[in-house]
TORKOL-4160 file (C-alpha; in steps of 0.2 Angstrom, whole numbers, padded with zeros to 4 digits, m for minus):
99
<pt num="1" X="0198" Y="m0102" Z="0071"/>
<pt num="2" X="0201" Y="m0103" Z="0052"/>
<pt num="3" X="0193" Y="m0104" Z="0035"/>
<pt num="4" X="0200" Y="m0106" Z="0020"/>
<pt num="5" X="0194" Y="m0096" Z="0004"/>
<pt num="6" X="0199" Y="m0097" Z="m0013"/>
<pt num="7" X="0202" Y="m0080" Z="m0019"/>
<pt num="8" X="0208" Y="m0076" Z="m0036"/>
<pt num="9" X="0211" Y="m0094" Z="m0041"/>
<pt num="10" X="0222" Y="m0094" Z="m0025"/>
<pt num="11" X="0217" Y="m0102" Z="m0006"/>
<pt num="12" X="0218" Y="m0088" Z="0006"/>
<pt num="13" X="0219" Y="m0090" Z="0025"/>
<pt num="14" X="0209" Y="m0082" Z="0036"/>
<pt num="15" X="0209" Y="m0082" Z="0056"/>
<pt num="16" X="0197" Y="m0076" Z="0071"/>
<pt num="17" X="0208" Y="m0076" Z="0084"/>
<pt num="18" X="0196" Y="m0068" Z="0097"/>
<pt num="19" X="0180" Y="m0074" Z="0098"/>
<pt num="20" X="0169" Y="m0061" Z="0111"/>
<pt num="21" X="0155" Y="m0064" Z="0121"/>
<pt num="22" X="0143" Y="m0055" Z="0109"/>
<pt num="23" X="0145" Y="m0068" Z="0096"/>
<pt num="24" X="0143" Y="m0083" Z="0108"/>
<pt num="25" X="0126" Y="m0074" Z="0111"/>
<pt num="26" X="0126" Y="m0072" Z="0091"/>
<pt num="27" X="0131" Y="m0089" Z="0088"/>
<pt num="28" X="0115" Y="m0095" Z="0099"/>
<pt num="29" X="0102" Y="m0084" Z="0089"/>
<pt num="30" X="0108" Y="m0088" Z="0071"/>
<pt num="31" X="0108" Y="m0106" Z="0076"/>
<pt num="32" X="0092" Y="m0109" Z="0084"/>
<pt num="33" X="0077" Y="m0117" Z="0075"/>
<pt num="34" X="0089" Y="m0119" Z="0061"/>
<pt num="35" X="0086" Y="m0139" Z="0051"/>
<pt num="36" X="0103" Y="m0140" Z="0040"/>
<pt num="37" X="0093" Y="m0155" Z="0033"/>
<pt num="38" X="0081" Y="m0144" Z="0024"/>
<pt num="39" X="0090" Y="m0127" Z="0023"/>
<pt num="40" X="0080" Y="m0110" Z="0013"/>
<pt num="41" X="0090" Y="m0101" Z="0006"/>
<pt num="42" X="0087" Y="m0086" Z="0016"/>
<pt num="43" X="0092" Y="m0096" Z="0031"/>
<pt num="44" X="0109" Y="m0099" Z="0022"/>
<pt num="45" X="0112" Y="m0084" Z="0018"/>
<pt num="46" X="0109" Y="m0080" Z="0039"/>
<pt num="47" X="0122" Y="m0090" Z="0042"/>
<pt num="48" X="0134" Y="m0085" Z="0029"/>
<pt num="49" X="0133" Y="m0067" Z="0036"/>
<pt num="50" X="0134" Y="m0076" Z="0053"/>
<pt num="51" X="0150" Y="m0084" Z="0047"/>
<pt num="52" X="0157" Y="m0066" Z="0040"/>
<pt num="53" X="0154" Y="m0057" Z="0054"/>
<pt num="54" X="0163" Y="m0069" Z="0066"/>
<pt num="55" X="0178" Y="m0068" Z="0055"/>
<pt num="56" X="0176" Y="m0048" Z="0058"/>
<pt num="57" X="0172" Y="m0045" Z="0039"/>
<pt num="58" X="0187" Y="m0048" Z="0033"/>
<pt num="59" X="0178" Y="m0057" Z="0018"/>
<pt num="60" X="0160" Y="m0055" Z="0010"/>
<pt num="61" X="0145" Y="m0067" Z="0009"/>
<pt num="62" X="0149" Y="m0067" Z="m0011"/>
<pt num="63" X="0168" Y="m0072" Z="m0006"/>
<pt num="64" X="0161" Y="m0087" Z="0004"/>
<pt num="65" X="0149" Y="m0093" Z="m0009"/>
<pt num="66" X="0162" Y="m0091" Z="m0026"/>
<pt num="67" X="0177" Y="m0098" Z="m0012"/>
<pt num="68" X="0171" Y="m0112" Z="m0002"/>
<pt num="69" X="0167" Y="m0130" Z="m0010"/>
<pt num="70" X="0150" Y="m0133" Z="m0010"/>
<pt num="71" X="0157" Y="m0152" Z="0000"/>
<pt num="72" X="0163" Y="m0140" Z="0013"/>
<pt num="73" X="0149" Y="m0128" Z="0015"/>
<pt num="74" X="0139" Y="m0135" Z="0028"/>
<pt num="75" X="0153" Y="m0143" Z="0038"/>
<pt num="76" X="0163" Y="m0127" Z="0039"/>
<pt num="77" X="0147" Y="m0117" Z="0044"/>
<pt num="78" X="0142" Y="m0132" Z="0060"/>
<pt num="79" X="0163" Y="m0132" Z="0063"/>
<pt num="80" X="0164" Y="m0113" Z="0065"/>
<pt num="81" X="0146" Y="m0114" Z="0077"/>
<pt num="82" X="0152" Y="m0129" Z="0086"/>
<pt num="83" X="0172" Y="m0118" Z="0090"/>
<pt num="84" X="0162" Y="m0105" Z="0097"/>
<pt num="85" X="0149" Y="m0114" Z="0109"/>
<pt num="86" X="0163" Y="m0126" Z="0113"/>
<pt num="87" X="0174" Y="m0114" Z="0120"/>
<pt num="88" X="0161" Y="m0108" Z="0131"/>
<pt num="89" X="0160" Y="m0126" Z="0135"/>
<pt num="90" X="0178" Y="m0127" Z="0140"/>
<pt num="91" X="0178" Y="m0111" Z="0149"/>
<pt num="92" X="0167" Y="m0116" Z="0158"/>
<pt num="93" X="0172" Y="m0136" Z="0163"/>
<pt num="94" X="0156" Y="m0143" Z="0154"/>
<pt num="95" X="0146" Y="m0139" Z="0166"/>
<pt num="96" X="0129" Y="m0134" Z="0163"/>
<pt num="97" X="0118" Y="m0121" Z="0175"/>
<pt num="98" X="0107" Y="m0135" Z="0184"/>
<pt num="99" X="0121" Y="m0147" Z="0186"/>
């Protein structure tokens, strides 16, 4: 998984290449009850620390906001949630528990 920042009038690269269980668990508890129509910004900033800490702060919350484009903003956020629960998803074959 990557994101891209752009640090120092530069775009800088940065990977999660492991992904542990903890934040799959993580992943589901910053993203429920979570309306990214009507986002507070408190909620954002939930979700910005989500996205720091999966990338093993290797950035800050302040890099994300002064180094992501606001176009990209909510799209890397639901692309990062939706690599995380989908490899759970491929893991597992799809399959849900009551299937």
């Amino acid at each position: 998984m990557q994101i891209i920042l752009r640090m120092d009038k530069k775009d800088k690269t940065f990977t999660a290449d492991f992904i542990s269980a903890r934040m799959v668990r993580r992943t589901i508890e910053v993203s429920e009850g979570i309306n990214f129509e009507s986002l507070k910004p408190e909620e954002l900033d939930k979700l910005i620390d989500y996205i720091v800490e999966l990338f093993s702060n290797q950035f800050t919350r302040d890099d994300v906001y002064d180094g992501l484009s606001s176009k990209d903003l909510l799209s890397t956020i639901t692309n990062c949630i939706n690599e995380v629960v989908g490899g759970m998803t491929e893991s597992t074959g799809g399959e849900g528990k009551n299937e």
